[in-house]
C-alpha positions in Angstrom: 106.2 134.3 124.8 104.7 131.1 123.5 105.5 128.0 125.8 104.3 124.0 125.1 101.4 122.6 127.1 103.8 119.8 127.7 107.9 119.1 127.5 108.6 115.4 126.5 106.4 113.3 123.7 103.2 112.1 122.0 102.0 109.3 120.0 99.4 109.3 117.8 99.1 106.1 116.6 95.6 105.8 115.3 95.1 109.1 112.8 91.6 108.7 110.7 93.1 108.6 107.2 90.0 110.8 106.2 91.6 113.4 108.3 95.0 113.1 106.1 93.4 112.7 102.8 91.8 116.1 103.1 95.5 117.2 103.2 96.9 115.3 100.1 98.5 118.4 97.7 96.4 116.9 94.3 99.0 119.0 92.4 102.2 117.9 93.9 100.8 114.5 93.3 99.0 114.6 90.2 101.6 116.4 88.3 105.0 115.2 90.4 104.8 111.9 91.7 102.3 110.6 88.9 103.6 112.4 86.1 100.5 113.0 84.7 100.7 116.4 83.0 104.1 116.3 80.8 103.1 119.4 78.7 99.2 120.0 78.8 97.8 122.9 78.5 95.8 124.2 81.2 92.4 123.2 79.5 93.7 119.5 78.7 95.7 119.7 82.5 92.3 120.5 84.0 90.5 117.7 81.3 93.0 115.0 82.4 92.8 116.0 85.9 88.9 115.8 85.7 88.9 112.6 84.0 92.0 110.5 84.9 93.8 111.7 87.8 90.9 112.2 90.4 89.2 108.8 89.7 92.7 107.0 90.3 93.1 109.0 94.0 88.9 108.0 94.6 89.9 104.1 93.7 92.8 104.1 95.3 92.2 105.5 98.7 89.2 103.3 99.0 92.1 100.7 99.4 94.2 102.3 102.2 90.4 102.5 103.8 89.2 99.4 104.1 92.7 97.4 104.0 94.6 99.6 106.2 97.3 99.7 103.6 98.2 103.1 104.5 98.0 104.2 108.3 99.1 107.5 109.0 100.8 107.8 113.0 102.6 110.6 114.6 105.2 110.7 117.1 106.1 114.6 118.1 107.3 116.5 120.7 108.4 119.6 122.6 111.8 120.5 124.6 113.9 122.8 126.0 117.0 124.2 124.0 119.5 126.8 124.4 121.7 128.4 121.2 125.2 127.5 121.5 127.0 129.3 118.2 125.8 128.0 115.2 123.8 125.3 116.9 121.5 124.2 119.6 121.5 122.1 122.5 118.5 120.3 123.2 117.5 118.6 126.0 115.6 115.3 126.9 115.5 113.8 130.3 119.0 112.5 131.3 120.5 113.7 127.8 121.1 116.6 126.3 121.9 116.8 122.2 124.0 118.8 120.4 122.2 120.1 116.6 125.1 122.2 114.6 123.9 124.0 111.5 125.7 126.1 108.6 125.5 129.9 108.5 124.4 131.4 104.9 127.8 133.3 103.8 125.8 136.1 102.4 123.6 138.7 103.6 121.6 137.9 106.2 123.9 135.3 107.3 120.7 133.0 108.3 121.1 129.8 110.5 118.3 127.4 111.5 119.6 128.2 115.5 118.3 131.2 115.3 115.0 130.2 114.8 114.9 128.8 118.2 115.0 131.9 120.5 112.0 130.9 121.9 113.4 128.5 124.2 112.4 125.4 122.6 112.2 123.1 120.0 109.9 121.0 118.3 110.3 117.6 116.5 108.3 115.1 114.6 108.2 111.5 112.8 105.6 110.9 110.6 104.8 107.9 108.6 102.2 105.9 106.9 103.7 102.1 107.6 105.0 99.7 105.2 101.7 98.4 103.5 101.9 100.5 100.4 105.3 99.3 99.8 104.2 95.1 100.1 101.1 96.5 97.9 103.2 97.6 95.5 106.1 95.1 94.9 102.9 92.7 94.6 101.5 94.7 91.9 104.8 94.6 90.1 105.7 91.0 90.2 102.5 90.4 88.8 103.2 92.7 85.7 100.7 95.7 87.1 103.9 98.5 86.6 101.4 101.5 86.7 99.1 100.5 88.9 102.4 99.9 91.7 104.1 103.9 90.5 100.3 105.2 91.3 100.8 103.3 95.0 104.2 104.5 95.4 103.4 108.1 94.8 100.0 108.1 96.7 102.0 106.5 99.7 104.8 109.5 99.3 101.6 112.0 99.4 99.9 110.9 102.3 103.2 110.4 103.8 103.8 114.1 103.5 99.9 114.9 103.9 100.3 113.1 107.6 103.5 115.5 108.2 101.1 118.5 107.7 98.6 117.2 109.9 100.9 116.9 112.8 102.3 120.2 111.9 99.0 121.8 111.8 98.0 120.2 115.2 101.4 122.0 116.4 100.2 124.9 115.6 97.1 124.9 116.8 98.4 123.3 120.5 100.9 126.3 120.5 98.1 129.1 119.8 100.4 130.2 116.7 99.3 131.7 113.6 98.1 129.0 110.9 101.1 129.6 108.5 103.4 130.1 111.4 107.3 129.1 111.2 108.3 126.3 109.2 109.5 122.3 108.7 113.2 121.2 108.3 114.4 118.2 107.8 118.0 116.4 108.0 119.6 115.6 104.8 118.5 119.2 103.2 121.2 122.2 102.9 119.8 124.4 106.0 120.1 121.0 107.6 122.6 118.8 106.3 124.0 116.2 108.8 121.8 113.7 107.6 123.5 111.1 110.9 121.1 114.0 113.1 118.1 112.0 112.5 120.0 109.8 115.4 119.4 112.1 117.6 116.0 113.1 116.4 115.1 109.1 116.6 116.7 109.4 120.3 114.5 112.2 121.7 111.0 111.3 119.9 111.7 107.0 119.9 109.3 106.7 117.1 109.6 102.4 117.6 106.2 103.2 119.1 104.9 103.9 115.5 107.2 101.1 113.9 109.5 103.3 112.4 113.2 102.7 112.6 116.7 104.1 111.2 119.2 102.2 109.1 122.8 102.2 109.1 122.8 105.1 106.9 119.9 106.9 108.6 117.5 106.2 106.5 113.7 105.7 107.4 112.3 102.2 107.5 109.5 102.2 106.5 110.3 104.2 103.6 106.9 106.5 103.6 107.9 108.1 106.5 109.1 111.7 107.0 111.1 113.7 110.6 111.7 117.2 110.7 112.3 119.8 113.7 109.7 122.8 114.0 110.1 126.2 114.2 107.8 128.7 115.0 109.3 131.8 114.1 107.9 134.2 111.9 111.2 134.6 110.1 111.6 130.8 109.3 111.7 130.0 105.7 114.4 127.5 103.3 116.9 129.3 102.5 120.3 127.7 100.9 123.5 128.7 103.1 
């Protein structure tokens, strides 16, 4: 059975944005967040792609490198957690938190607490601070509209790109299998309760990053990302 090298946290406040760039998804970016294909074919996708899309990522990451606009950090952690129902309780130091999750009604009935038989649980915060946000209001108040939606986007990416990096490093600290278990995070239907990132922010404290929770839950800075890890083979989304 796999177990953590350690129970409790880690920062990683100092990731080499090299490191993350080498994880950016070019589609998910180039296509989603830029908007960049809108009905090409696959020669002009691959034209534009060539041409367009790949020297805006070059000139634009040479920003986040020099002006520390974009600074990937990591908070994650491992601990201890029994099933309880539908749910888990998860323990850290003097606390313990209760996680509740919905059952799928059909065949195979799925719930995220069974993913957790191992014994524990992982969690993580991710986020690439709150430059790329001042850099791009700036850009828009001075009339620069595209240049500020090609900042927002790249910001989301590397956002995500730093979530993979802690999730590989998981992986690899926990001798699993490269594509092993999966990512969930609150707010999504296998994970709903979006007032659970309380807790997540409770266990992890990811103030040691600079990253905070509003009234409503939601992540300041905004290019940040949390999610609890499972390493099951089984664990895919599913919709309950």
């Amino acid at each position: 059975m796999t177990t953590p090298p350690f129970f409790n946290t880690r920062v990683l406040p100092d990731i080499p944005i090299e490191e993350v760039e080498k994880l950016i998804d070019h589609e998910a970016l180039f296509a989603g967040r830029w908007q960049l294909r809108q009905g090409a074919d696959a020669a002009q996708w691959e034209r534009m792609r060539r041409e367009k899309a790949e020297p805006i990522l070059a000139r634009l990451m040479s920003g986040p490198r020099s002006s520390g606009m974009m600074t990937p950090k990591l908070v994650y952690g491992h601990f201890k957690c029994c099933k309880l129902g539908n749910g888990l309780v998860v323990e850290g130091g003097t606390r313990s938190f209760k996680f509740d999750f919905p059952r799928e009604r059909q065949l195979p009935h799925r719930c995220l607490a069974d993913l957790f038989d191992a014994g524990f649980i992982t969690m993580q915060v991710a986020t690439v601070g709150d430059g790329a946000a001042k850099a791009a209001a700036e850009r828009f108040a001075a009339g620069m509209y595209a240049e500020a939606f090609y900042i927002k986007g790249l910001a989301a990416a590397l956002a995500e790109a730093t979530a993979v990096y802690g999730h590989v490093l998981i992986r690899e600290e926990l001798g699993v299998a490269v594509d092993a278990g999966e990512r969930f995070s609150p707010g999504y239907p296998v994970f709903p309760d979006l007032m659970d990132q309380r807790k997540i922010f409770a266990l992890l404290a990811p103030s040691r990053i600079g990253v905070a929770l509003t009234e409503t839950c939601q992540m300041v800075p905004e290019y940040s990302t949390s999610a609890i890890i499972s390493i099951d083979p089984k664990a895919e989304y599913f919709r309950p």
